[in-house]
C-alpha positions as CSV (number, residue, x, y, z in Angstrom):
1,X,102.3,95.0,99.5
2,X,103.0,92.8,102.4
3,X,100.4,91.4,105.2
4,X,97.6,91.6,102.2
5,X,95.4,88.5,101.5
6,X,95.1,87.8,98.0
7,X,91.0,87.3,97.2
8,X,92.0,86.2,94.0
9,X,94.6,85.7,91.3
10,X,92.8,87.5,88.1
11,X,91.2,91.0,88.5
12,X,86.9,91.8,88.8
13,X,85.0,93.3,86.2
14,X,83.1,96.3,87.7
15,X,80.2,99.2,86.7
16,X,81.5,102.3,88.5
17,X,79.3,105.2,88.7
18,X,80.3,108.7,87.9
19,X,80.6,110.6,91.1
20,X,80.2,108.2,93.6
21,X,82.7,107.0,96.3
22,X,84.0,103.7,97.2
23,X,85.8,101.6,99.6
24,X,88.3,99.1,97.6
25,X,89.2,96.1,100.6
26,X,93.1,96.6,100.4
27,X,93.7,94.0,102.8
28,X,92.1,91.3,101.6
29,X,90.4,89.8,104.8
30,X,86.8,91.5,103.8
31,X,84.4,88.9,103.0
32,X,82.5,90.9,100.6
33,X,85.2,91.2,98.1
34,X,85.8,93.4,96.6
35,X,84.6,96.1,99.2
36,X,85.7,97.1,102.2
37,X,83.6,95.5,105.0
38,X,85.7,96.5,108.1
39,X,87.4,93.1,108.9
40,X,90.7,95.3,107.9
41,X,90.5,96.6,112.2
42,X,94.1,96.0,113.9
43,X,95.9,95.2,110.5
44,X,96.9,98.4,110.2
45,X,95.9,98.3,106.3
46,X,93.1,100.4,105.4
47,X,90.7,100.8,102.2
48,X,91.4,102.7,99.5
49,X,88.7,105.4,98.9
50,X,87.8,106.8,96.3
51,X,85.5,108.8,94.2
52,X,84.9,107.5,90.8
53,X,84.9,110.9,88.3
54,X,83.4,109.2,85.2
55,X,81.0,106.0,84.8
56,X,83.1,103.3,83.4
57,X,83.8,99.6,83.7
58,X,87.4,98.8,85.6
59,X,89.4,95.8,86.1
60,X,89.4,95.9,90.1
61,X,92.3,94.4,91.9
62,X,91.4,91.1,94.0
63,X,94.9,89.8,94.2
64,X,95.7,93.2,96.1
65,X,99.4,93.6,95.2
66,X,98.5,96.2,92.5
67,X,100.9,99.2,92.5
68,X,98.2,101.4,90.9
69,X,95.3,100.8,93.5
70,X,92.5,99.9,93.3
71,X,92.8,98.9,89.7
72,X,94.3,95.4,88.6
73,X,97.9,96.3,86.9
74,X,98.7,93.0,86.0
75,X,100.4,91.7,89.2
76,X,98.5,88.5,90.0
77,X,100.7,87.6,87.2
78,X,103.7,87.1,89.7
79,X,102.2,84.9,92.2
């Protein structure tokens, strides 16, 4: 995932909640990590959306060269 700034190298502990939708920053330049806040403009990478379809805690991405995202796979590993 080229042209992505990496927030962090270890993943974010989040409460999703069944049925609702959200905005993972796949870019990296958001400042409210780990949600898409729009600073993505020109960079030609978007957000992942999605809609969460059961209420669970997930190990978000915040390095952002996950191959399964929004969720951390283990690739900040490689940095």
């Amino acid at each position: 995932m080229q042209n992505r700034k990496s927030a962090v190298n270890s993943p974010k502990m989040v409460d999703l909640e069944e049925g609702k939708s959200y905005a993972w920053c796949a870019c990296g330049q958001s400042e409210d990590q780990l949600w898409c806040n729009g600073a993505h403009k020109g960079s030609g990478i978007g957000p992942t959306v999605f809609k969460e379809e059961e209420a669970k805690t997930a190990a978000m991405c915040m390095c952002k060269q996950t191959n399964n995202p929004p969720y951390c796979d283990g690739a900040h590993r490689n940095l």
